[in-house]
Kinemage of the C-alpha trace (Angstrom):
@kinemage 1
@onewidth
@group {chain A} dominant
@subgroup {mainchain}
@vectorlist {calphas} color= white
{ca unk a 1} P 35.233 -6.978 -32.319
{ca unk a 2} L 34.402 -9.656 -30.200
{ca unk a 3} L 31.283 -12.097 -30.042
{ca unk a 4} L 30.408 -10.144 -26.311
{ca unk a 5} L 31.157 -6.482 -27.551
{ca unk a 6} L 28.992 -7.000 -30.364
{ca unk a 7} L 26.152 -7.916 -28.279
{ca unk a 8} L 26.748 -5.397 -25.648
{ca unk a 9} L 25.776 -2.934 -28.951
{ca unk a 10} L 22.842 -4.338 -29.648
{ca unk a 11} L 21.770 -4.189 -25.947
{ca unk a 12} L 22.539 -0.474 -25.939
{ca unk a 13} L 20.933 0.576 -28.735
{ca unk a 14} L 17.651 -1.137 -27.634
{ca unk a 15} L 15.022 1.341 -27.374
{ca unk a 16} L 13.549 1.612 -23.722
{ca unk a 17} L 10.712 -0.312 -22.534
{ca unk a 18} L 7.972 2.307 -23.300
{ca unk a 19} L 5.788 3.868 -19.810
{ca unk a 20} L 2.245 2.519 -18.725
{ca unk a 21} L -0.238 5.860 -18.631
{ca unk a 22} L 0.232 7.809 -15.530
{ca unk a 23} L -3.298 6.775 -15.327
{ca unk a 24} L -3.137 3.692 -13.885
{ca unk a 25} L -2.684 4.498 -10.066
{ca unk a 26} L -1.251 0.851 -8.804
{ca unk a 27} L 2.426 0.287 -7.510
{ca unk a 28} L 4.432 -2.080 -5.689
{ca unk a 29} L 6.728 -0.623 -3.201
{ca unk a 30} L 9.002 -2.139 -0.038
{ca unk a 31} L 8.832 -0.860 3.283
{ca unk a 32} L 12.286 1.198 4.121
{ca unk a 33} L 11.235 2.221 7.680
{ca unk a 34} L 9.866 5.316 9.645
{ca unk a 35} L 11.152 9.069 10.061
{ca unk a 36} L 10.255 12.600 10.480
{ca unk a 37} L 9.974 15.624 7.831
{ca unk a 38} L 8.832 19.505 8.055
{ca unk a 39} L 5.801 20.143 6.012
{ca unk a 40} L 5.840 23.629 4.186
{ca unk a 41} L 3.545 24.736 7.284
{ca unk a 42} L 6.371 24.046 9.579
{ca unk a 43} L 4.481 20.995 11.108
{ca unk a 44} L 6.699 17.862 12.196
{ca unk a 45} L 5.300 14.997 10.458
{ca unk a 46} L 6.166 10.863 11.364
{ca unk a 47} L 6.260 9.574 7.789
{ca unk a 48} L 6.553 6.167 6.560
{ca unk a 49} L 9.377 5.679 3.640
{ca unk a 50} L 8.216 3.475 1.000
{ca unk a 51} L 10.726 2.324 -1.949
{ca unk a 52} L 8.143 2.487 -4.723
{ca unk a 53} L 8.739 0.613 -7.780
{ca unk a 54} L 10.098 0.832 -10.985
{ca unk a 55} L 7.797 -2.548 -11.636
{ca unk a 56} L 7.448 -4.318 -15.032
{ca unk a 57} L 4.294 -5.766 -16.884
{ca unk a 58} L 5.276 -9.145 -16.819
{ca unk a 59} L 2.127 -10.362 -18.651
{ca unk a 60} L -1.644 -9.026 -19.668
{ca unk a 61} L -4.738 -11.186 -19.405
{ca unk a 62} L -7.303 -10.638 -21.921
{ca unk a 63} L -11.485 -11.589 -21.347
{ca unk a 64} L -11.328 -13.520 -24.631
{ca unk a 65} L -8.501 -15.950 -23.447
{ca unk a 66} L -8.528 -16.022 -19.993
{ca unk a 67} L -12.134 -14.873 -19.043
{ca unk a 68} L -11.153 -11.815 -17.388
{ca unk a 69} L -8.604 -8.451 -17.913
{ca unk a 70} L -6.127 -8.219 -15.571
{ca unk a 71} L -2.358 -6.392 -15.673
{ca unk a 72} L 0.431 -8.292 -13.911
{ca unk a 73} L 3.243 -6.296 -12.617
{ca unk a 74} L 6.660 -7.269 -11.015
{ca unk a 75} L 9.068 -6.013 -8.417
{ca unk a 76} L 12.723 -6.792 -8.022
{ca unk a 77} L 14.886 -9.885 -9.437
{ca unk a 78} L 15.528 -13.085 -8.346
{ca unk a 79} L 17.546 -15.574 -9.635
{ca unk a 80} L 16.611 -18.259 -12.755
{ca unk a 81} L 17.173 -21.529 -10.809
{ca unk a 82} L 14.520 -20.581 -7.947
{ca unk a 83} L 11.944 -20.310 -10.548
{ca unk a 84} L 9.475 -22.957 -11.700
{ca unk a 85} L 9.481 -24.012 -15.268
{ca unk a 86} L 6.079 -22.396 -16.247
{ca unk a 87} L 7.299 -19.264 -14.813
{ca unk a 88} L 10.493 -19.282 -16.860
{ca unk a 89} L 8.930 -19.969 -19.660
{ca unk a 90} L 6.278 -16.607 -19.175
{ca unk a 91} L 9.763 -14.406 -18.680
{ca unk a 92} L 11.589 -16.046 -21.656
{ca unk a 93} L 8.497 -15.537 -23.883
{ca unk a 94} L 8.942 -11.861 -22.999
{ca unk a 95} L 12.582 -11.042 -22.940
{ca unk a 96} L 12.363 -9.963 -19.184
{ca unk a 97} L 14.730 -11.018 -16.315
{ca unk a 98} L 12.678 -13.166 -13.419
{ca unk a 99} L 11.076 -10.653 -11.268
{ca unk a 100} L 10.691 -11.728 -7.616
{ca unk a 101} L 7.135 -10.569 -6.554
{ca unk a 102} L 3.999 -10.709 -8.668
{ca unk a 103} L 1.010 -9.534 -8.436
{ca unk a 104} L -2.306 -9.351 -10.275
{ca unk a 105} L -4.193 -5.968 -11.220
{ca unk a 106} L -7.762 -5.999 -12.516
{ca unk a 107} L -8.170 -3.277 -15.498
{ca unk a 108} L -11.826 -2.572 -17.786
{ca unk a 109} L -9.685 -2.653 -20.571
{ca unk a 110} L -6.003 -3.852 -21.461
{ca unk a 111} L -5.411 -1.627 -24.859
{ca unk a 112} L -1.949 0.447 -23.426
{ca unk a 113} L -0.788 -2.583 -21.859
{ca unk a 114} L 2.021 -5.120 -23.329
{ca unk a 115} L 4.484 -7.365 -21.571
{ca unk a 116} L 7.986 -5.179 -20.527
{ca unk a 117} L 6.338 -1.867 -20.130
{ca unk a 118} L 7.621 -0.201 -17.247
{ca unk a 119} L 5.467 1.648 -14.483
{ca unk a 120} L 7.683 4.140 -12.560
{ca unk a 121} L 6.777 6.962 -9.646
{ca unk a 122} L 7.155 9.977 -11.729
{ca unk a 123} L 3.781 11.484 -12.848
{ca unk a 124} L 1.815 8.899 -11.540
{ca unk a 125} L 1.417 9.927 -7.861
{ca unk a 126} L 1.976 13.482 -6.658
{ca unk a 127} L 2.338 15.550 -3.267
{ca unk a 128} L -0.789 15.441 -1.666
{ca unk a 129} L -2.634 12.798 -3.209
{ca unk a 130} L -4.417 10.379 -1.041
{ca unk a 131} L -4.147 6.516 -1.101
{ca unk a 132} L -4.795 3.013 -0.180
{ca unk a 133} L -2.036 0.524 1.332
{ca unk a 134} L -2.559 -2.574 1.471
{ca unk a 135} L 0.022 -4.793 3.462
{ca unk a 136} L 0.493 -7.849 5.808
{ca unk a 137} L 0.872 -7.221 9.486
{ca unk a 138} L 3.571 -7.959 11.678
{ca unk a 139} L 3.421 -11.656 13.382
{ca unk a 140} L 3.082 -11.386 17.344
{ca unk a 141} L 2.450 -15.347 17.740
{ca unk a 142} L 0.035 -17.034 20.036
{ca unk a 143} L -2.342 -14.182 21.662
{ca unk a 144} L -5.285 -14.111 24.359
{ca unk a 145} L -8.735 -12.933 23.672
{ca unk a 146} L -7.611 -9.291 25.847
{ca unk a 147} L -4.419 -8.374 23.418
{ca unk a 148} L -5.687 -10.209 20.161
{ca unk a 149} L -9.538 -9.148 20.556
{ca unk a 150} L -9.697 -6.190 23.013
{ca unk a 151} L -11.815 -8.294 25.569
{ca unk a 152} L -12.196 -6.538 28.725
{ca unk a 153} L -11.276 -9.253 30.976
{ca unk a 154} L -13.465 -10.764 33.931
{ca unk a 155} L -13.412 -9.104 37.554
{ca unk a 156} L -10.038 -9.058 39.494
{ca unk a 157} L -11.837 -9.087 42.755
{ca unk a 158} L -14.367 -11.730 44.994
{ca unk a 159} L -11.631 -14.446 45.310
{ca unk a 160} L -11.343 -15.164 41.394
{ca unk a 161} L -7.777 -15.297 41.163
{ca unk a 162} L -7.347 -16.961 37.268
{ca unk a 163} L -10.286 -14.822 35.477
{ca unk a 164} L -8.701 -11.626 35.414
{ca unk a 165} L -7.762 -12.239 31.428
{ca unk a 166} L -10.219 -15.058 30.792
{ca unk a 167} L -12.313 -14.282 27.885
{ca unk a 168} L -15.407 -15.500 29.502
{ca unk a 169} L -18.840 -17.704 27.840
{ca unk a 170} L -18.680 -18.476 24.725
{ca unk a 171} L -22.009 -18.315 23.863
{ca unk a 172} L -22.499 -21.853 22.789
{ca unk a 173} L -25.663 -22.764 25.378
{ca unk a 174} L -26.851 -25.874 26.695
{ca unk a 175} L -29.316 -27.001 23.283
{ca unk a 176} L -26.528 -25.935 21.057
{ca unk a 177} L -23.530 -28.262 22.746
{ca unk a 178} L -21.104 -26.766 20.787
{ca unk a 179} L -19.206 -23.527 20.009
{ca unk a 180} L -20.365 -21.562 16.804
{ca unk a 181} L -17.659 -20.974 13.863
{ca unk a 182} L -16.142 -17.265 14.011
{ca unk a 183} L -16.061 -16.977 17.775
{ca unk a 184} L -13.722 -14.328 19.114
{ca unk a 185} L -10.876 -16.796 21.311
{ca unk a 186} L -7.494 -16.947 22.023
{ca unk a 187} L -5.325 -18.164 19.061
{ca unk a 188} L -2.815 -16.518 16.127
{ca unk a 189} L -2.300 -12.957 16.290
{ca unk a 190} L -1.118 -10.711 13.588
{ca unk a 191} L 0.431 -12.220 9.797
{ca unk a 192} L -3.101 -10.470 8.035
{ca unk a 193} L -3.408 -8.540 4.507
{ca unk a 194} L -5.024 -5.430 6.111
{ca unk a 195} L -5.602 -2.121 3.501
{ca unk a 196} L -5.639 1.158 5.326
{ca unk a 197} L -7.607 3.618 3.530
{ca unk a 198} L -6.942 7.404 2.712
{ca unk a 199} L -3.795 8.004 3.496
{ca unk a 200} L -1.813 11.171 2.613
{ca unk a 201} L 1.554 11.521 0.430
{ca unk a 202} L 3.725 14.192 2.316
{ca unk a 203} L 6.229 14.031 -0.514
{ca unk a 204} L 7.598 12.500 -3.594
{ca unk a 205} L 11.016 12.191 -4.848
{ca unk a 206} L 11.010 10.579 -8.501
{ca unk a 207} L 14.726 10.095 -8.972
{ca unk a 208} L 14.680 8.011 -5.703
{ca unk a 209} L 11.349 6.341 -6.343
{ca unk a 210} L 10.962 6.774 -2.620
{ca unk a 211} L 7.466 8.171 -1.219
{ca unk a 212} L 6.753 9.629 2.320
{ca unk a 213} L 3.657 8.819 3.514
{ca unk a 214} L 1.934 10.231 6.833
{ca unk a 215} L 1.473 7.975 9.489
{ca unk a 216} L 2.101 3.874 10.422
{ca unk a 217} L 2.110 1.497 7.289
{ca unk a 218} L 0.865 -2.217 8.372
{ca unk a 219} L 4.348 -5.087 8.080
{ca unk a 220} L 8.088 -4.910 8.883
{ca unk a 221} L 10.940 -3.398 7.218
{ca unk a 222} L 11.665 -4.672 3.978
{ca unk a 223} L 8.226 -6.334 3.404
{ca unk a 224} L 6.349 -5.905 0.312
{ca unk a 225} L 3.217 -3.391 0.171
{ca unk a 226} L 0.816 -2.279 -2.228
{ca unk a 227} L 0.181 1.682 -3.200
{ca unk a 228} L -3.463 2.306 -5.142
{ca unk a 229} L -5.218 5.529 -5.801
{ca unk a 230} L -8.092 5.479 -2.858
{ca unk a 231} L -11.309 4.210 -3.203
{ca unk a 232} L -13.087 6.647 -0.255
{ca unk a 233} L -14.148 10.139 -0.419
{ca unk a 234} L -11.223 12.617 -0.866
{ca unk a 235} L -11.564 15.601 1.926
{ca unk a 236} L -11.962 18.894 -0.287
{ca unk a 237} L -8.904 21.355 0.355
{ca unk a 238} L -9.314 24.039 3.318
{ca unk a 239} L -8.668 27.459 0.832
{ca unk a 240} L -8.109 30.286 4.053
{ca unk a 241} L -10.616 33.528 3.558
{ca unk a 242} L -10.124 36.968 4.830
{ca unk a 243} L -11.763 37.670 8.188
{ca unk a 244} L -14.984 39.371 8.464
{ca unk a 245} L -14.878 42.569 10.278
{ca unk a 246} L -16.369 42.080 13.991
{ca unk a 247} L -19.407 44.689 15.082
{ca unk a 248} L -16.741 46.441 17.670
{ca unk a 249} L -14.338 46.849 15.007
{ca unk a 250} L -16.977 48.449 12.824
{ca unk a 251} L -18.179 50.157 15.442
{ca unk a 252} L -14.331 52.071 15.892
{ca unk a 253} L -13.757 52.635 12.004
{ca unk a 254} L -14.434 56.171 11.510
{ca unk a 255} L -17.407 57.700 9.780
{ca unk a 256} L -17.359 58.554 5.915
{ca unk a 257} L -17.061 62.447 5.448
{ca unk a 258} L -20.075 63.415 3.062
């Protein structure tokens, strides 16, 4: 048996990375694109299709060495040689392959958590449950104040020809002489980590690791977004109750024989 055989073995009979608790409600997923389903209802539903993980831990940060707890996960593979050094030296000190994008979770506690768990779809979000997505917005380049802001405009009538899409003052008066930081103008639009709150999972399908979620998720296809358990009220479900009999139609019921 050769040198590679004997190693393929070993590989093989290495027990599987064990499962983070179904608990923790954080995953990193790509952005496949839009589509429509049929709910059970029979209601047409424009979904987004989200690939959602399996990630890896690629390392834990404990309060007593690093002054905080924290759980770092990774999506998808990239290769060794676009890696810095420190970086390959974190994935060779735990046996994992590079992982392309990294992020950051902060936990209360890290006991459950070790470097090469794996935190996969099934279990951990179900049909129904509402979440948070966070993503980066599509870049639309150099925008006025009426696209990028919403501004109104100025009056398209009395001769002013150019001030139809002018954003008007900017508030800076004559004691002030300048223009305060934050104002509203014309500059960069889109390219923003936005989080849209409370959004509802139309389905789940586990041995895909793709999720359907209802409605528009902020970025392109193929960019990276995050998936978190919401952090707003939940709406209570609507349970359907037997209508009440009207007065007419108790009224027209006949009368009980004594």
């Amino acid at each position: 048996m050769t040198q590679e055989n004997e190693n393929l073995n070993k590989e093989n009979q290495q027990e599987k990375p064990a499962e983070v608790s179904a608990d923790f409600k954080f995953l990193i997923a790509e952005k496949i694109g839009m589509t429509q389903v049929y709910t059970e209802d029979g209601e047409l539903k424009g979904v987004t299709v989200l690939k959602a993980g399996p990630c890896r831990v690629a390392y834990v940060r404990t309060k007593d060495n690093d002054g905080y707890n924290a759980v770092c996960l990774g999506f998808g593979h990239r290769k060794e040689k676009n890696l810095s050094s420190a970086m390959k030296g974190v994935f060779a000190k735990n046996n994992l392959k590079p992982l392309k994008h990294l992020k950051e979770v902060r936990v209360e506690k890290t006991e459950g958590f070790a470097a090469g768990q794996t935190v996969s779809l099934a279990g951990r979000f179900n049909d129904g449950d509402w979440i948070d997505v966070q993503g980066i917005t599509i870049g639309k380049g150099f925008a006025g104040g009426m696209k990028r802001h919403n501004f109104r405009g100025q009056p398209a009538s009395h001769g002013a020809s150019d001030r139809e899409r002018a954003p008007g003052g900017l508030a800076s008066r004559r004691s002030l002489g300048r223009v305060l930081p934050g104002q509203r103008m014309a500059g960069h639009l889109g390219v923003e980590r936005v989080t849209v709150h409370k959004m509802k999972i139309i389905k789940v399908l586990p041995e895909k690791n793709l999720v359907l979620v209802n409605g528009g998720i902020p970025g392109k296809e193929g960019s990276i977004v995050y998936m978190l358990k919401t952090v707003k009220k939940v709406p209570k479900p609507v349970v359907a109750q037997p209508k009440s009999k009207t007065k007419k139609e108790a009224a027209k019921a006949p009368a009980k024989k004594k």
